[in-house]
N, C-alpha and C positions, 0 to 999 in steps of 0.2 A: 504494500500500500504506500504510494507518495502520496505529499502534500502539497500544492503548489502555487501554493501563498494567497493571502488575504482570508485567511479561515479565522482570527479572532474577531471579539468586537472591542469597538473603541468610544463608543460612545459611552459616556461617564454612567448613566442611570443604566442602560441594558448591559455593559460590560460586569456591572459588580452581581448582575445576575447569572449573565450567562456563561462567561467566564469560568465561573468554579466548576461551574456542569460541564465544559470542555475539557476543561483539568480535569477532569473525574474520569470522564470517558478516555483523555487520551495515555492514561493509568492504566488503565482497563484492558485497553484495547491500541497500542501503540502503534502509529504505522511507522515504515522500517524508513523511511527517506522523505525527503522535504526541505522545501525550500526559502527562505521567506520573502515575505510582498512587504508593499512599503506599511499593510497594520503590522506585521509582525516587527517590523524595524522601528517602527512607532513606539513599542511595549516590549521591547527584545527583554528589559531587566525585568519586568513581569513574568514576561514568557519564560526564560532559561530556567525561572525557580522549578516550574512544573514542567517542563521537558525533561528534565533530569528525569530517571538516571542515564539517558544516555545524549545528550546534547550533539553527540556527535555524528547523528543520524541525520544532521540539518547539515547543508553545503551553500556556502555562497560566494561565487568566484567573481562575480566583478563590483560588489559592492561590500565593502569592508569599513569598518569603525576608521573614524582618523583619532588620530592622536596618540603617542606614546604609550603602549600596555592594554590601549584601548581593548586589540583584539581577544585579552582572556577571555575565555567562556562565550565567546562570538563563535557562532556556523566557521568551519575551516574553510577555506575555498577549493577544494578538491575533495572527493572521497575515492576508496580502491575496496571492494568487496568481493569475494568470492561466491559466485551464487548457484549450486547446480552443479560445482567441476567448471564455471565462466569466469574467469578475471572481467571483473565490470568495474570500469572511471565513471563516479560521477563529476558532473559539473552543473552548479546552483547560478542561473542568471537571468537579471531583474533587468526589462526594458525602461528604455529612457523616458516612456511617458509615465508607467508605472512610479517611476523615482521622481519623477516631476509631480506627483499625486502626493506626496512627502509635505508638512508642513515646512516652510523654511527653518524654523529652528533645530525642526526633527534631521533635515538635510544634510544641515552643517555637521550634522558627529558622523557622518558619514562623506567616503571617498568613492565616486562613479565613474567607472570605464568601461567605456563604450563593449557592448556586450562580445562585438566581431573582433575587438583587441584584444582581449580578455582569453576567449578561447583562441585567437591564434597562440596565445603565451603560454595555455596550459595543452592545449592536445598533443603538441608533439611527445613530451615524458609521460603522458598517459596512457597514447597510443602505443607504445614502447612498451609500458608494463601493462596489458590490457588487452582482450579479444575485443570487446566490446565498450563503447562508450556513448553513455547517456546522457543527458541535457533537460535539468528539470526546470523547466522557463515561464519566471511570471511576465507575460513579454503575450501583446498584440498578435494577433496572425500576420498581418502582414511584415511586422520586425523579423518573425522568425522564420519568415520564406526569405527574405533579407538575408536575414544570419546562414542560413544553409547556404545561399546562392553566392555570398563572398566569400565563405570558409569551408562550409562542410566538414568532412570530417567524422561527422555524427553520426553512429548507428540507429539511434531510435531519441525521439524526444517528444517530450509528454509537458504539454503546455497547458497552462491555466491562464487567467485573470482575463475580463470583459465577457460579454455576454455568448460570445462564436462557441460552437462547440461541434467534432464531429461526430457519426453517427458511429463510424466504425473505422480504423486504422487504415493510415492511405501511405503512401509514398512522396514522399517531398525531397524530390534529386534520391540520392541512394538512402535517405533515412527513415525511418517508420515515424508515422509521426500520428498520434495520439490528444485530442486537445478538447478539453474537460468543461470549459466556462465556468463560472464563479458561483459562489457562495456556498457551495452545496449543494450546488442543485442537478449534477450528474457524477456518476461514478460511471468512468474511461477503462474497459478492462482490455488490455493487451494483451496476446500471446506472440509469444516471437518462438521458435521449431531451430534449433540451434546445434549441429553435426558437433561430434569430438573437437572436430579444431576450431571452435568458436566463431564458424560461417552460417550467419542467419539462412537457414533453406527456406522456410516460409513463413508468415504471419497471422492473426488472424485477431479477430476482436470486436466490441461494439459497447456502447453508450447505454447508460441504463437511468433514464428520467426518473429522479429521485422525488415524484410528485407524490401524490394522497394516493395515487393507486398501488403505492407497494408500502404495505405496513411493515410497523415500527415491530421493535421486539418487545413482549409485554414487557419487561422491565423497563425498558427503554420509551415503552409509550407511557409507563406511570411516571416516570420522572418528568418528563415533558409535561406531564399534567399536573402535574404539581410548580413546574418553574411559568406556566402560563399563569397561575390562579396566583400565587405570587408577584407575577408580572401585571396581574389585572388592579390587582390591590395597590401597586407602586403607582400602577398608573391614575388611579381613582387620587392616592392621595396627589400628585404634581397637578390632576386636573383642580381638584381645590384650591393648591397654591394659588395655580395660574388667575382659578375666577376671583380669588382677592386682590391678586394682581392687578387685574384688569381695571379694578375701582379705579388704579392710583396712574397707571400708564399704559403702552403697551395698544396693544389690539381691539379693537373694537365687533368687528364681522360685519359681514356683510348686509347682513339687515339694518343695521345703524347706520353705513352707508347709504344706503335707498332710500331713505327718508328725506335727504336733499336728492338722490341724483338718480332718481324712478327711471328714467331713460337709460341710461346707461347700464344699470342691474338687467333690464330687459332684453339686451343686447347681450350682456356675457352670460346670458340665461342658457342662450344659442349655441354656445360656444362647446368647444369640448374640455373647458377648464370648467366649467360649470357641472362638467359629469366626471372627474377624476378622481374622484371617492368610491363612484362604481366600476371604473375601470377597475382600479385595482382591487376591489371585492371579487370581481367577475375573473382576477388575472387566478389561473394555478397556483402562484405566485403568492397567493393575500397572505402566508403564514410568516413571510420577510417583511419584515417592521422598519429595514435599511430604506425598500423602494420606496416605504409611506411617506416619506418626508418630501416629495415633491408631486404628492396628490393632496396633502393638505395644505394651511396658512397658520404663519407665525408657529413652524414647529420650534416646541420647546421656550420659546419666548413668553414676556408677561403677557396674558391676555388671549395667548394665539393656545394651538392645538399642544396639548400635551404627551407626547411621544410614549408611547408603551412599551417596558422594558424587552421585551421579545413582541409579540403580535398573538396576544389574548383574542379567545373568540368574542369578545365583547364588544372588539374592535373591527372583527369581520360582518359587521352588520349591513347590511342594505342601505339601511336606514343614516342617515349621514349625520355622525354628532354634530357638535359647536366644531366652526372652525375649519369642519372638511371641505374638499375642493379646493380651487384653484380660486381665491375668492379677489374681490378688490388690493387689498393690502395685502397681497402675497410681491404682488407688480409692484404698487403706488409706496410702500410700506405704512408700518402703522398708522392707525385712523386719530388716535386722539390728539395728536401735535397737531393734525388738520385740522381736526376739530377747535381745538383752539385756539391755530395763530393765523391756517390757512393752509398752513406747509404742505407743501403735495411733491414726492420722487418721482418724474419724468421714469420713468422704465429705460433702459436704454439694450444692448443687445446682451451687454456681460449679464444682465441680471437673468433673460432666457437660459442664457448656455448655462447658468446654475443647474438648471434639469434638462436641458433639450441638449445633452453633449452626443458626438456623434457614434457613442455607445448605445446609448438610448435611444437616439432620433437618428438615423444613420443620413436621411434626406431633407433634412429640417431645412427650412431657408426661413431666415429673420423676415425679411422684407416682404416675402409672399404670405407669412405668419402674421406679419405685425398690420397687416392688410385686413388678414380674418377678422381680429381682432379689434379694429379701429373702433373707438367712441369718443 
């Protein structure tokens, strides 16, 4: 089993939840290789506590700690494992957009080289002691047709992070290539058919949709029900905060908007931001509480939607609490500064690409959007 990267959370309320139940499980049930994304670089001193006991199952060759001693108990950039009677090289690497996803502060304790320098530097001594070598890559689809087509090298490589995934093991130049999409939401199983002298004869494999139609293991489904009901309760009490909140600053909704600007609510009634509450109830998807924050307004903020520490059925409702959709003040921001000085945020296009990145919206255009949208 690899891992290949962005499997934690990082968000402060759902992390202190879900977190420990990760740990718990990857106790339990440890996969043998993995690599990390920029969460796991985000929370690496968190992380190492519970990776242990074997930290050294993580590889990361072109992104490394800066500074003096940094790299103790950091991912090594190479791994060499015996698997089968197979000398198998790993190699752990993070594309440039992926590392560009790094907060800037997070960025700076870290050293990024370019993923095709990286493995020109490490394949040749790998190659040398090694039949086989692997490439576990948090890296774009099109990076890692890139990386094959300047370097190669690769026997087989198993790519994660953004939403692409295939259905079943393809060939890419001479390398099997393997590619999972994020959060969990497929397991990539690979066979590779490998003669005495470590010459791949055939391959074979397929994708397995990790949706509501393949159930949990009762243990596994009782835990999960118990960190939802947990997670409902967390979220009840931050939704209280918020609505005190709201007295003082913060968010107002959409309906206190209307009340000056009737024409305009009428208009984004239209719209498809006016239904993205049930988009994502209707998506397979609704148990990811990550995708929720850009189908509602003012997540997490005073006044605005209060984020659920995982995604409680409470929240999978039809029915649209306070605050869901795509509402006025998701654009304009908060209502009460307008409220009471006038103040109004122009929208401009950074504030779309927040959610419409070309992960999500692969075909988006601002200008034929902001058209849909006009009031």
């Amino acid at each position: 089993m690899c891992e290949l990267g962005d499997w934690i959370e990082v968000e402060p309320a759902r992390a202190a939840l879900i977190n420990p139940f990760l740990a718990e499980l990857e106790r339990a049930h440890p996969h043998r290789y993995g690599t990390p994304g920029p969460r796991e670089c985000a929370q690496w001193d968190s992380l190492a506590a519970w990776i242990a006991p074997d930290p050294t199952a993580w590889v990361a060759t072109n992104v490394r700690p800066a500074g003096r001693g940094a790299e103790v108990g950091f991912a090594p950039p190479s791994l060499e494992r015996e698997i089968g009677g197979v000398r198998i090289g790993f190699v752990g690497l993070m594309g440039s957009e992926a590392f560009a996803a790094l907060p800037e502060s997070v960025a700076a304790r870290y050293r990024f080289q370019p993923p095709d320098e990286a493995l020109a530097e490490w394949l040749p001594d790998l190659r040398r002691r090694n039949e086989l070598l692997v490439a576990l890559a948090c890296m774009r689809e099109a990076e890692v047709a890139a990386l094959q087509e300047q370097v190669g090298g690769l026997d087989l490589i198993l790519a994660g992070y953004r939403t692409t995934y295939t259905s079943h093991p393809l060939l890419l130049g001479e390398a099997v290539y393997n590619r999972t999409g994020q959060r969990g939401q497929f397991v990539a199983v690979t066979h590779l058919i490998i003669d005495p002298d470590g010459e791949r004869l055939d391959f074979g494999g397929r994708t397995v949709d990790l949706d509501r139609r393949q159930p949990a293991a009762p243990e596994i489904a009782r835990r999960i029900a118990a960190l939802e009901a947990d997670a409902g309760a967390a979220a009840a009490r931050a939704q209280a905060g918020l609505r005190r909140a709201r007295l003082q600053q913060g968010y107002l909704g959409a309906a206190v908007c209307a009340r000056c600007h009737a024409a305009q609510q009428a208009q984004w009634e239209q719209t498809a931001h006016a239904r993205a509450w049930a988009t994502w109830v209707a998506a397979e998807r609704s148990e990811d509480a990550a995708c929720l924050e850009c189908h509602v307004t003012g997540w997490a903020q005073p006044g605005g939607f209060a984020p659920p520490a995982t995604a409680p059925a409470a929240h999978e409702s039809a029915t649209a609490p306070p605050m869901a959709n795509v509402q006025c003040e998701a654009c304009h921001g908060p209502g009460r500064a307008h409220a009471r000085d006038g103040t109004t945020m122009r929208p401009k296009e950074t504030t779309c690409r927040r959610c419409h990145t070309p992960a999500w919206s692969p075909n988006w255009d601002y200008a034929r959007a902001r058209r849909r949208i006009a009031h």
